[in-house]
C-alpha positions as CSV (number, residue, x, y, z in Angstrom):
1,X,-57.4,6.6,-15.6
2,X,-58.2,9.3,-12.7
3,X,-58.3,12.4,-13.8
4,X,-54.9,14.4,-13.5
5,X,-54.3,17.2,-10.3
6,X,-54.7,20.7,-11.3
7,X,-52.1,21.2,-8.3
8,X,-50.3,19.3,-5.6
9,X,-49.5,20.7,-1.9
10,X,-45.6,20.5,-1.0
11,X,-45.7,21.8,2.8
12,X,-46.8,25.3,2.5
13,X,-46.2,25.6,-1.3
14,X,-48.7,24.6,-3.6
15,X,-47.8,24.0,-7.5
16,X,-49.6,23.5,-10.6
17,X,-49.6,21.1,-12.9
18,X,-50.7,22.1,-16.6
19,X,-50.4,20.2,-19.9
20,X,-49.5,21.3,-22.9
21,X,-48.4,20.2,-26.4
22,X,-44.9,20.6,-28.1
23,X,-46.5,22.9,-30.9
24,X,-47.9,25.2,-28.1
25,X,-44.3,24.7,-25.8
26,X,-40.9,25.1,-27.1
27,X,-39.4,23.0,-24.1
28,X,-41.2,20.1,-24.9
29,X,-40.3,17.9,-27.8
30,X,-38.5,14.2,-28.3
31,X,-37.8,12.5,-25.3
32,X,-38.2,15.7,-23.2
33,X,-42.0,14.8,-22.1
34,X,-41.8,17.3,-19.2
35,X,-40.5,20.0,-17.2
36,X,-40.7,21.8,-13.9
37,X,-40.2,26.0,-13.4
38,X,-39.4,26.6,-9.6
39,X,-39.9,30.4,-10.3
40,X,-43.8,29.6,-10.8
41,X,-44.6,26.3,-8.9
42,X,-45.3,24.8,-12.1
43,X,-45.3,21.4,-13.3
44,X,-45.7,20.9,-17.2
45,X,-46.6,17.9,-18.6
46,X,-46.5,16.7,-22.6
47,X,-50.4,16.6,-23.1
48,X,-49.6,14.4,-26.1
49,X,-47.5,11.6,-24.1
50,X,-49.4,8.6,-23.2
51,X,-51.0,8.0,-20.0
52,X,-48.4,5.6,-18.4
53,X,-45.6,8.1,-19.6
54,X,-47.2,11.1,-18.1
55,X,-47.6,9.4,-14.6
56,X,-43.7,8.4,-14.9
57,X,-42.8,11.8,-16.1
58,X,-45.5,13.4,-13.1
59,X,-43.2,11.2,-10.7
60,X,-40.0,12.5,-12.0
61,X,-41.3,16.3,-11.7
62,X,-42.6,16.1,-8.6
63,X,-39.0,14.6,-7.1
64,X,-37.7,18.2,-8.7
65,X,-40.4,20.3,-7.1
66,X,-39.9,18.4,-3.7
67,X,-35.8,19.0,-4.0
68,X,-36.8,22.9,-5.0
69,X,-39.2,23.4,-2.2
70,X,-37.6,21.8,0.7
71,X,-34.2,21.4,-0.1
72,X,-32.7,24.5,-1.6
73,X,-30.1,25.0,0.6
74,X,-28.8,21.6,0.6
75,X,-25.2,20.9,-0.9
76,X,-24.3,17.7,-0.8
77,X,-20.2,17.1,-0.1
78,X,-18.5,17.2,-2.4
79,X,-16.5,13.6,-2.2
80,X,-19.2,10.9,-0.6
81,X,-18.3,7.7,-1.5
82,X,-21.8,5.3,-3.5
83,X,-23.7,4.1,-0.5
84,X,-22.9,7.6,1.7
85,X,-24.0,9.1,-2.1
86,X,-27.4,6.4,-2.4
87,X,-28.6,7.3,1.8
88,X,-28.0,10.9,1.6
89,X,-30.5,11.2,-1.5
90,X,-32.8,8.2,0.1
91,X,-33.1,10.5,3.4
92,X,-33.8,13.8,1.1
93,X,-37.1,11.5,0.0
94,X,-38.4,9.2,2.1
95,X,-40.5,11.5,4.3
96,X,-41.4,13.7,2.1
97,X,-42.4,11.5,-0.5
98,X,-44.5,10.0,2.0
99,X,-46.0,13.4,3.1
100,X,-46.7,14.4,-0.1
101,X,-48.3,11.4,-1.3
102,X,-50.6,11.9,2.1
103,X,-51.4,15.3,1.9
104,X,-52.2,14.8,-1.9
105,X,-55.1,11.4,-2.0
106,X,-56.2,12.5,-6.1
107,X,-52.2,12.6,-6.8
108,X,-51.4,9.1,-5.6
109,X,-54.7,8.3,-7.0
110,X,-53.6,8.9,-10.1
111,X,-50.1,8.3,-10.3
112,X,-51.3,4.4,-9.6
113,X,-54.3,4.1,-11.5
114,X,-54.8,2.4,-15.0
């Protein structure tokens, strides 16, 4: 497997990914194999989680630190019905999933490898 980012670059924010284990990390332990602190650009993965978990779990953080760096100020209304619901969160994605994943070659280099 590629080696795992030391950081990413979300627009002008750049945030780090660390690993560490649940007897080093109080807020990791079963079925929590990740977490991600907006205060300090931080991603933090279970360093004890197997490879294909920690590249689902990377995914799953990195959709938090995208919603906390470009979409703080978004509320969504309060009453959308499923699809209005489904597009609105599609739309807060799909570009800048795709400029992350550009702007990062080693991070979709890893999230996809073996």
């Amino acid at each position: 497997m590629s080696k795992l980012p030391s950081s990413i670059k979300l627009g002008t924010q750049v945030w780090t990914i660390v690993e560490h284990t649940s007897k080093e990390d109080g807020m990791l332990y079963e079925d929590n194999y990740g977490y991600t602190m907006e205060r300090r650009n931080m991603i933090v993965l279970d360093k004890d989680a197997s490879d294909s978990r920690k590249r689902q779990v990377l995914m799953h953080e990195i959709l938090h630190a995208i919603r906390f760096t470009f979409f703080t100020g978004s509320k969504m209304a309060p009453k959308l019905n499923f699809e209005d619901t489904e597009h609105y969160f599609i739309g807060m994605y799909e570009e800048t999933l795709l400029m992350v994943l550009k702007d990062n070659p080693q991070l979709l280099e890893h999230l996809i490898g073996e």
